[in-house]
TISE-327616 format. One record per residue: x, y, z of N, C-alpha, C in turn; residue in three letters. Coordinates in Angstrom, 1 decimal. Layout:
((X, Y, Z), (X, Y, Z), (X, Y, Z), 'ala')
...
END
This chain:
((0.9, -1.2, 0.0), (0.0, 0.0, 0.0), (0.9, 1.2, 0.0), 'unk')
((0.5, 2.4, -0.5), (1.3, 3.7, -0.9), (0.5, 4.5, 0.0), 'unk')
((1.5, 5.5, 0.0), (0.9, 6.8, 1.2), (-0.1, 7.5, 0.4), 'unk')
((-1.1, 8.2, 0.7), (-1.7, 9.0, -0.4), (-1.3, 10.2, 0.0), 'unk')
((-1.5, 11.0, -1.9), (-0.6, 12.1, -1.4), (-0.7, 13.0, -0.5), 'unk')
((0.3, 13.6, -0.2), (0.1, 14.9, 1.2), (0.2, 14.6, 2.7), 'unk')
((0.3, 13.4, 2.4), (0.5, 12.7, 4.5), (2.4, 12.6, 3.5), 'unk')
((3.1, 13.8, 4.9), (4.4, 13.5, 4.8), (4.9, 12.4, 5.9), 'unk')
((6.6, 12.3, 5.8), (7.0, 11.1, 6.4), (6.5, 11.0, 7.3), 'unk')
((6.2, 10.0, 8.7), (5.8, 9.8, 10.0), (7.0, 9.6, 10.7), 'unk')
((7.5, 10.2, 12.2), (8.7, 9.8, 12.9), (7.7, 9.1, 14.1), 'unk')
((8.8, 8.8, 14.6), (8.9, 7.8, 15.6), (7.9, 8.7, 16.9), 'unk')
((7.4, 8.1, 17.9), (6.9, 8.9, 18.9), (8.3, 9.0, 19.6), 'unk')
((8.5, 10.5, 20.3), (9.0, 10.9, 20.9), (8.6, 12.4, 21.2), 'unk')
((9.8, 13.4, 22.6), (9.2, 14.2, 23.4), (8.7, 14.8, 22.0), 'unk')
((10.1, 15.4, 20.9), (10.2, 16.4, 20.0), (8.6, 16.1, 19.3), 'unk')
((8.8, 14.8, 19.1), (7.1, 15.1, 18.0), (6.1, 15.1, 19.0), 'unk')
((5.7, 15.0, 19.5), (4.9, 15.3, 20.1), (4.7, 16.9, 20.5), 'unk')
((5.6, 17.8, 21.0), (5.6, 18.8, 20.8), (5.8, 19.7, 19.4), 'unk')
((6.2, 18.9, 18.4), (6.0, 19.4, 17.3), (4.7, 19.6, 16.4), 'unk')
((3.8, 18.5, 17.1), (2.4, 18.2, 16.5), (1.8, 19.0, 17.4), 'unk')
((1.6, 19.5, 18.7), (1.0, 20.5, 19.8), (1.4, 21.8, 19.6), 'unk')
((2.4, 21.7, 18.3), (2.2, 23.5, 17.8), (1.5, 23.8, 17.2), 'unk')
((0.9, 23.1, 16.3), (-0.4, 22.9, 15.1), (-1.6, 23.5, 16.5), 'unk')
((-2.1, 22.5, 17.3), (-2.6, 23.1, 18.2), (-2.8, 24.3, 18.3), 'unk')
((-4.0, 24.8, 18.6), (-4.2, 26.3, 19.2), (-4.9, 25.9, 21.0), 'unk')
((-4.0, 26.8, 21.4), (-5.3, 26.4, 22.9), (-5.3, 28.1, 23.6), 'unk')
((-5.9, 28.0, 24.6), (-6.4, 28.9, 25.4), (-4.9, 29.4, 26.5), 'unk')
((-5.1, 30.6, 26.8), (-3.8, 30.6, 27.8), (-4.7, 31.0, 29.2), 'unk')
((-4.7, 30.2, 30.2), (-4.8, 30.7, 31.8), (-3.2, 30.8, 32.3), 'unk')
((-3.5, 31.3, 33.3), (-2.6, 31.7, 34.7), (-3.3, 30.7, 35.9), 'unk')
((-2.3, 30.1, 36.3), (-2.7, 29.1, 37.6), (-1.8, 29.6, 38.8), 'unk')
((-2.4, 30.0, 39.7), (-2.1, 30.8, 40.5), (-1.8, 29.4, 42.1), 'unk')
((-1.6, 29.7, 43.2), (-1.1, 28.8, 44.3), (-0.9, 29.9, 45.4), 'unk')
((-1.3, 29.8, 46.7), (-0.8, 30.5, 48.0), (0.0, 29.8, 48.5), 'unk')
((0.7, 30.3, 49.0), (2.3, 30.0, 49.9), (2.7, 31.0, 50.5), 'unk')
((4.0, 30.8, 51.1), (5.0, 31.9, 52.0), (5.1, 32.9, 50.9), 'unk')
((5.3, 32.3, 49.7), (5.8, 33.3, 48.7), (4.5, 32.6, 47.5), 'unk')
((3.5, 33.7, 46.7), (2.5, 33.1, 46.0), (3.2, 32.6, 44.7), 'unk')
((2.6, 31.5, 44.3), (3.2, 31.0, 42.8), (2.4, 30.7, 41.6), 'unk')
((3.2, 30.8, 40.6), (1.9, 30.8, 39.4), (2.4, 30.8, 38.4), 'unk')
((2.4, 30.3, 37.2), (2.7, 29.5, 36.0), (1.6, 29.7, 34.7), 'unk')
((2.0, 30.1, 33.4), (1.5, 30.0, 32.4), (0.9, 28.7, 32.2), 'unk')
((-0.2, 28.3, 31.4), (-0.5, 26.6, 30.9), (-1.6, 27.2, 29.9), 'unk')
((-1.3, 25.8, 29.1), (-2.1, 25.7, 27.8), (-2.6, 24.8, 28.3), 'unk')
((-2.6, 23.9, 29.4), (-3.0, 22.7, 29.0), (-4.8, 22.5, 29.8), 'unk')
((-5.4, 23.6, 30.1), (-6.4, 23.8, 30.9), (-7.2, 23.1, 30.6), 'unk')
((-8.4, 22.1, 30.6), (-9.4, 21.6, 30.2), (-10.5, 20.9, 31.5), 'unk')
((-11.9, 21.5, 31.1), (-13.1, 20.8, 31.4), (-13.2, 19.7, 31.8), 'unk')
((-13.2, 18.8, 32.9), (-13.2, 18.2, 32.9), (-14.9, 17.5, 33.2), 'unk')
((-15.5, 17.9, 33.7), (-16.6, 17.1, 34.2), (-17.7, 18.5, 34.6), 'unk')
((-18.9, 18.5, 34.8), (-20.2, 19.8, 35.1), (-20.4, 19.7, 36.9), 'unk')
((-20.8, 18.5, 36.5), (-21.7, 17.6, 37.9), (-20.8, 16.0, 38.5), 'unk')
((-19.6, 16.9, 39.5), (-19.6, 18.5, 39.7), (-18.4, 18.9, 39.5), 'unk')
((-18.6, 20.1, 39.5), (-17.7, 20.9, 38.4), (-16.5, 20.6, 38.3), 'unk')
((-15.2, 20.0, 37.5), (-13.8, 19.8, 37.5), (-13.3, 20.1, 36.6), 'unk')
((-12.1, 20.7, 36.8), (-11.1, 21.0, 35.8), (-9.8, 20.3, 36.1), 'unk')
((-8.8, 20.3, 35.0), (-7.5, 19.8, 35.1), (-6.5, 20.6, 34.7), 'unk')
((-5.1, 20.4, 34.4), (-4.1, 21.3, 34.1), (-3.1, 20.3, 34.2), 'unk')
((-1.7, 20.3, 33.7), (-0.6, 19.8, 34.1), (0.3, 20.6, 34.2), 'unk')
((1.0, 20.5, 35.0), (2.6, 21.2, 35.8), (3.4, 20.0, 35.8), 'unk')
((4.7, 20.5, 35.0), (6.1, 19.8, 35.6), (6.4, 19.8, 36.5), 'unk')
((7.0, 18.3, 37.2), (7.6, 18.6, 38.0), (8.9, 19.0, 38.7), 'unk')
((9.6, 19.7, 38.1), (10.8, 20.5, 37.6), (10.4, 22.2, 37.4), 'unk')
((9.1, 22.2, 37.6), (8.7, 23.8, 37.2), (8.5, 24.9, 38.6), 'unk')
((9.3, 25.6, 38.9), (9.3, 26.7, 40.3), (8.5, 26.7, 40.9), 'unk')
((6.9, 26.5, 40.1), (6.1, 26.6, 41.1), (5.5, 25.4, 41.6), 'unk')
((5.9, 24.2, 40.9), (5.2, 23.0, 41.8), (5.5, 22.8, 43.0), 'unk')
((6.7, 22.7, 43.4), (6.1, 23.0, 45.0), (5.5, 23.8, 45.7), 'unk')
((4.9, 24.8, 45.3), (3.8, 25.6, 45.8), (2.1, 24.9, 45.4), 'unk')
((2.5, 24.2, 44.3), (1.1, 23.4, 43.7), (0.7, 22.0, 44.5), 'unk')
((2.1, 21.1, 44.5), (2.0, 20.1, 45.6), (1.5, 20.2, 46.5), 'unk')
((1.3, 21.2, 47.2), (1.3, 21.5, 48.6), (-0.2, 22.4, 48.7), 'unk')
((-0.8, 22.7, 47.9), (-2.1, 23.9, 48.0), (-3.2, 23.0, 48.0), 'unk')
((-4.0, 23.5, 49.0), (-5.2, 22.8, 48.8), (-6.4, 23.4, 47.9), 'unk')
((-6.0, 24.6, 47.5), (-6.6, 25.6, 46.2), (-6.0, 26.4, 45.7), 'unk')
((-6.5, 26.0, 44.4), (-5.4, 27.1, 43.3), (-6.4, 28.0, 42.4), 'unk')
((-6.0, 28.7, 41.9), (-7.0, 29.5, 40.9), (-6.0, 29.5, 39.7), 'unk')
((-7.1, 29.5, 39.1), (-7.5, 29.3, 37.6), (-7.7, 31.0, 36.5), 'unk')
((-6.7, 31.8, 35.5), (-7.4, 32.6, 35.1), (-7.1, 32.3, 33.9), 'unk')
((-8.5, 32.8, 33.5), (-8.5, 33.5, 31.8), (-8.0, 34.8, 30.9), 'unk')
((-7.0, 34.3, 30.3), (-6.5, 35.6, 30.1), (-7.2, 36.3, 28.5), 'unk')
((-7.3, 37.2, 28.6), (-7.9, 38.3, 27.5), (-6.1, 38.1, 26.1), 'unk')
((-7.1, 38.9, 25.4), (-5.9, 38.9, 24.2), (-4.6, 39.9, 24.4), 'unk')
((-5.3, 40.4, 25.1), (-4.8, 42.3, 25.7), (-3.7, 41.7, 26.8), 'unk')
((-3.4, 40.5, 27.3), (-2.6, 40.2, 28.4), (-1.6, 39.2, 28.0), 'unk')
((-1.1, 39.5, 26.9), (0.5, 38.9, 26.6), (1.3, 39.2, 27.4), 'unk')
((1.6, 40.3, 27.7), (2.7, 40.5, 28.6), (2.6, 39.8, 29.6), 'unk')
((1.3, 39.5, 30.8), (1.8, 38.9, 31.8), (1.3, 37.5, 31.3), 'unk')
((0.6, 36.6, 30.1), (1.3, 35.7, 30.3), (2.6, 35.3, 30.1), 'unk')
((3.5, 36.3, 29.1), (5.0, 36.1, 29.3), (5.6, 36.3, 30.4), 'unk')
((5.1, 36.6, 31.3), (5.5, 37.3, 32.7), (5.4, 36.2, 33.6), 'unk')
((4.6, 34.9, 33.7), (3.9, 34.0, 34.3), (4.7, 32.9, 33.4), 'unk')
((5.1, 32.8, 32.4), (6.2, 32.1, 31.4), (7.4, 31.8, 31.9), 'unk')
((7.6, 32.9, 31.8), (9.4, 33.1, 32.0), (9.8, 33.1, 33.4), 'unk')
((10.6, 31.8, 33.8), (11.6, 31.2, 34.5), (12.3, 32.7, 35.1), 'unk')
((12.5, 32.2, 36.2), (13.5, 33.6, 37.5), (12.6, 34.3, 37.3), 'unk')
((11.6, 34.8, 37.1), (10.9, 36.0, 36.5), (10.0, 36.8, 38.5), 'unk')
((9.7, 37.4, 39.0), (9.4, 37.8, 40.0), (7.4, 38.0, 39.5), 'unk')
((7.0, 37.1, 39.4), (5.9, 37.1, 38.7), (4.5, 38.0, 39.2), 'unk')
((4.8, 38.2, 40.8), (3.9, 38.9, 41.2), (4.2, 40.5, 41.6), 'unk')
((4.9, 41.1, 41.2), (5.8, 42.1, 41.6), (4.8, 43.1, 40.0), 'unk')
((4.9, 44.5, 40.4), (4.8, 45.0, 39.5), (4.9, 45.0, 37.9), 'unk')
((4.6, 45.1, 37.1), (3.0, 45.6, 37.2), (1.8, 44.3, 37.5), 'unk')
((2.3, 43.3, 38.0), (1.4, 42.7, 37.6), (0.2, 43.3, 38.7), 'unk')
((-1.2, 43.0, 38.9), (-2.1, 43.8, 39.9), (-2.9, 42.2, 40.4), 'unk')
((-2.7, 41.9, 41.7), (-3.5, 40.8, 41.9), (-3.8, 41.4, 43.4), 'unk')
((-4.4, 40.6, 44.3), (-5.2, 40.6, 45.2), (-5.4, 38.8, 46.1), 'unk')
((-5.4, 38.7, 47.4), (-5.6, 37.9, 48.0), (-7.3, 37.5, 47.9), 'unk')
((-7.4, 36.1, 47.2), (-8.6, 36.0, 47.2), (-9.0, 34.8, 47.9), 'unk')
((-10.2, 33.9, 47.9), (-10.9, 33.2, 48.9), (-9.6, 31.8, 49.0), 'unk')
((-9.7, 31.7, 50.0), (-8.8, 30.6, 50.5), (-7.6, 31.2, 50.4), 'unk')
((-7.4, 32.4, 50.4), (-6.0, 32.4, 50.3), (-5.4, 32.9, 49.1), 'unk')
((-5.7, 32.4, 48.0), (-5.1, 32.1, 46.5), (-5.1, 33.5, 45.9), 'unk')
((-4.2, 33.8, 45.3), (-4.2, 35.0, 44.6), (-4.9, 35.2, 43.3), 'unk')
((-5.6, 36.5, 43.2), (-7.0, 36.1, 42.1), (-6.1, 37.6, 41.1), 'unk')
((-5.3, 37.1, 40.2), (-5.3, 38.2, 39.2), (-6.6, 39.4, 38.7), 'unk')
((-5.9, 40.6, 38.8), (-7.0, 41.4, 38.8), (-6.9, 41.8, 37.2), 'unk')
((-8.4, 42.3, 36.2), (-8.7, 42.6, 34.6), (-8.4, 41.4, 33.7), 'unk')
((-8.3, 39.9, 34.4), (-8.9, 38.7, 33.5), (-10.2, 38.9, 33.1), 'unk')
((-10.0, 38.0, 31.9), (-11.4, 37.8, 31.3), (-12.2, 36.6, 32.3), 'unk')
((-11.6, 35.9, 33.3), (-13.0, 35.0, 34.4), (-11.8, 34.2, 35.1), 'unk')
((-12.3, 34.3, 36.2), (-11.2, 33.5, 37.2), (-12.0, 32.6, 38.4), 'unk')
((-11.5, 31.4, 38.6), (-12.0, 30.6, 39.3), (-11.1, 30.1, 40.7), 'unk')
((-11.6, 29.6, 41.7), (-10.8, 29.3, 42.8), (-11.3, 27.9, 42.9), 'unk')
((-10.3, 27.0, 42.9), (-10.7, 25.3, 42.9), (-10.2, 24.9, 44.1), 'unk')
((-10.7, 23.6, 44.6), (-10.3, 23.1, 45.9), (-9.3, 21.7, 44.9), 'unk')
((-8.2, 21.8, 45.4), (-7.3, 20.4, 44.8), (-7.9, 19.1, 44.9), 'unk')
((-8.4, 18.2, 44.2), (-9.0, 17.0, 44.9), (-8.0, 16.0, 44.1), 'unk')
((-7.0, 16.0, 43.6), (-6.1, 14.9, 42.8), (-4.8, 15.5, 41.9), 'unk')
((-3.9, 14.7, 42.3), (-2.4, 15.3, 42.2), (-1.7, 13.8, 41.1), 'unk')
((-2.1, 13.4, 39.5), (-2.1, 12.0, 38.7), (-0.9, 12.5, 38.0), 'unk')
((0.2, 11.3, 38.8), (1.1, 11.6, 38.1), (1.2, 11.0, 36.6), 'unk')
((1.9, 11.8, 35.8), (2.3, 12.0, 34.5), (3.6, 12.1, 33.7), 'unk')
((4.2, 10.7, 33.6), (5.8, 11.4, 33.4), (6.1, 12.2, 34.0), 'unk')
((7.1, 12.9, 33.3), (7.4, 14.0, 34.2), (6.7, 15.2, 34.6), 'unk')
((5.4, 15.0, 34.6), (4.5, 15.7, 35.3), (3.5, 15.4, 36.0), 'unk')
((2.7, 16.5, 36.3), (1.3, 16.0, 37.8), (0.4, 16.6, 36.6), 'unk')
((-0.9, 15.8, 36.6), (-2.0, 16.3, 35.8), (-2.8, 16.6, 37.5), 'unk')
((-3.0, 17.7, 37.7), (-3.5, 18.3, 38.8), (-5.5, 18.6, 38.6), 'unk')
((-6.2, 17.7, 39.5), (-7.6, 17.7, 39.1), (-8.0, 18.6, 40.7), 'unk')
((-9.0, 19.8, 39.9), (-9.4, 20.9, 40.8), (-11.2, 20.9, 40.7), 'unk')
((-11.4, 21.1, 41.4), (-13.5, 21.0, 41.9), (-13.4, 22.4, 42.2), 'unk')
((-14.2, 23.5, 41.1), (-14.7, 24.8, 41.2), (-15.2, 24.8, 42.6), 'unk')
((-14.7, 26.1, 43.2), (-15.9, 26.2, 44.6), (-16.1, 28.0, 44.2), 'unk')
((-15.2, 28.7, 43.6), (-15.8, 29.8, 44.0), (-15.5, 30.8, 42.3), 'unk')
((-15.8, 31.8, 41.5), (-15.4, 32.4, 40.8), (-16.0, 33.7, 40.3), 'unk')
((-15.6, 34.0, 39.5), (-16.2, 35.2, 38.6), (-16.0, 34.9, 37.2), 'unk')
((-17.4, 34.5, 36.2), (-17.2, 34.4, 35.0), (-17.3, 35.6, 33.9), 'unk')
((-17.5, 36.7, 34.6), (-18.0, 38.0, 33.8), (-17.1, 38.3, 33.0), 'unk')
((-17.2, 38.9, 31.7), (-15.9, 39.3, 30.9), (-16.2, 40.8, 30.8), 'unk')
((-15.2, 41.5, 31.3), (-15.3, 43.2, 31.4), (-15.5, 44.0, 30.3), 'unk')
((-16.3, 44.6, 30.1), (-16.4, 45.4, 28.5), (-15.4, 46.2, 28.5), 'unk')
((-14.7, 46.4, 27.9), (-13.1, 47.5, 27.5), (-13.0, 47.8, 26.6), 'unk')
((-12.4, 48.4, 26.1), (-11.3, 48.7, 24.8), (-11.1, 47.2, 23.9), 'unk')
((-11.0, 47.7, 22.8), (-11.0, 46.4, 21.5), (-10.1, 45.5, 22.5), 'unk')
((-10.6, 44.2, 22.0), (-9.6, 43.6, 22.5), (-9.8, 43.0, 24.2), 'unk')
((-10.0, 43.3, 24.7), (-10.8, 43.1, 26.3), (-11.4, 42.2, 26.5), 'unk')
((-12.1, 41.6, 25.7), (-12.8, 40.6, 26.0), (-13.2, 39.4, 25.0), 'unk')
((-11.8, 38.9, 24.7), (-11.7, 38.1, 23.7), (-10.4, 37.1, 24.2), 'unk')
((-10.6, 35.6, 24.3), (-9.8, 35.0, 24.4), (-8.0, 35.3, 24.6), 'unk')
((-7.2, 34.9, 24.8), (-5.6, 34.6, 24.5), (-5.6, 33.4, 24.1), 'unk')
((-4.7, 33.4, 22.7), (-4.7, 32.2, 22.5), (-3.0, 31.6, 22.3), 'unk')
((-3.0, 30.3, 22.0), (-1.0, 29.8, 21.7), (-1.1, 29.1, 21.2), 'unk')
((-0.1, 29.7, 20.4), (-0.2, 28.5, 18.3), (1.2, 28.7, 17.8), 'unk')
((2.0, 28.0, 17.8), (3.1, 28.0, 16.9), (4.2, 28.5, 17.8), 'unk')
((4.2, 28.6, 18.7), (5.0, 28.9, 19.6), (5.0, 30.5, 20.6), 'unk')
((4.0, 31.0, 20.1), (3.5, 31.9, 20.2), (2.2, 32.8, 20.7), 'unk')
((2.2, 33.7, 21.3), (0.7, 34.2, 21.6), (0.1, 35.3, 20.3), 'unk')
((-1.4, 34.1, 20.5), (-2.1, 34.5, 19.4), (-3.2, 35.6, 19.5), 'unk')
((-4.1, 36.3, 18.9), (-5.3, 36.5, 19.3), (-6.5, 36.2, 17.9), 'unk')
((-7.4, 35.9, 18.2), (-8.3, 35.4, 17.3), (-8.4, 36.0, 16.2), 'unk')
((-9.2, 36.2, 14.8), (-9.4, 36.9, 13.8), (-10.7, 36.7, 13.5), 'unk')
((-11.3, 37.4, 13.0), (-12.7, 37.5, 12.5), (-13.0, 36.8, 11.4), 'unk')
END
């Protein structure tokens, strides 16, 4: 049997392809936020739905990433949605050594503790109910207890997803 045209070569599974094929991917960018001595909080694409009734979400963190030990250890984390308008601090929540809660960023101590970024487009406070490990990561499963879904009317741009494609932050197109 012959390839039909247009499917190029196939490589082997490994980390590279797999990350190579998850650039194609478009996903959503949150901020996952953590209370501690010192609060912690990490960029992720990998946010998803998990269940209504009752409510769960998931995410995965390295565990090699600054802030999992702040994650390990929380019994609620928050969850934000970032607008298109907030590249900067998801690069800010990206980047390694980076002092993430320090000016400008604008956050606030919210319920349980957890730091609730202030001018997302919807932010949630989860109670941790499962820590599955993952290779070299934790797929971290969170039960909604508290949030704000509203998206703020602003300036173009305000209230429209962030998105990450190709290595890159995107914003949607008409």
């Amino acid at each position: 049997m012959t390839a039909p045209t247009g499917l190029g070569t196939s490589r082997s599974a490994a980390p590279d392809l797999l990350r190579s094929v998850f650039r194609q991917h478009a996903a959503g960018v949150a901020v996952i936020t953590a209370p501690g001595t010192r609060p912690a909080g990490f960029t992720a694409t990998s946010l998803t739905s998990v269940a209504a009734d009752p409510p769960l979400l998931s995410f995965g963190i390295s565990t090699g990433a600054s802030s999992w030990p702040a994650v390990s250890e929380a019994g609620h984390i928050g969850v934000h949605i970032l607008g298109e308008h907030q590249q900067e601090l998801a690069a800010t929540f990206a980047r390694s050594g980076a002092d993430r809660f320090a000016a400008p960023t604008s956050w606030r101590s919210g319920p349980y503790g957890v730091p609730v970024l202030d001018g997302v487009l919807a932010w949630l406070v989860c109670e941790v109910v499962a820590r599955v490990p993952a290779g070299d990561h934790r797929i971290v499963l969170g039960r909604v207890v508290e949030g704000d879904p509203e998206v703020r009317p602003g300036p173009a741009g305000q209230s429209r997803p962030l998105l990450y494609h190709q290595g890159r932050f995107n914003a949607l197109r008409d």
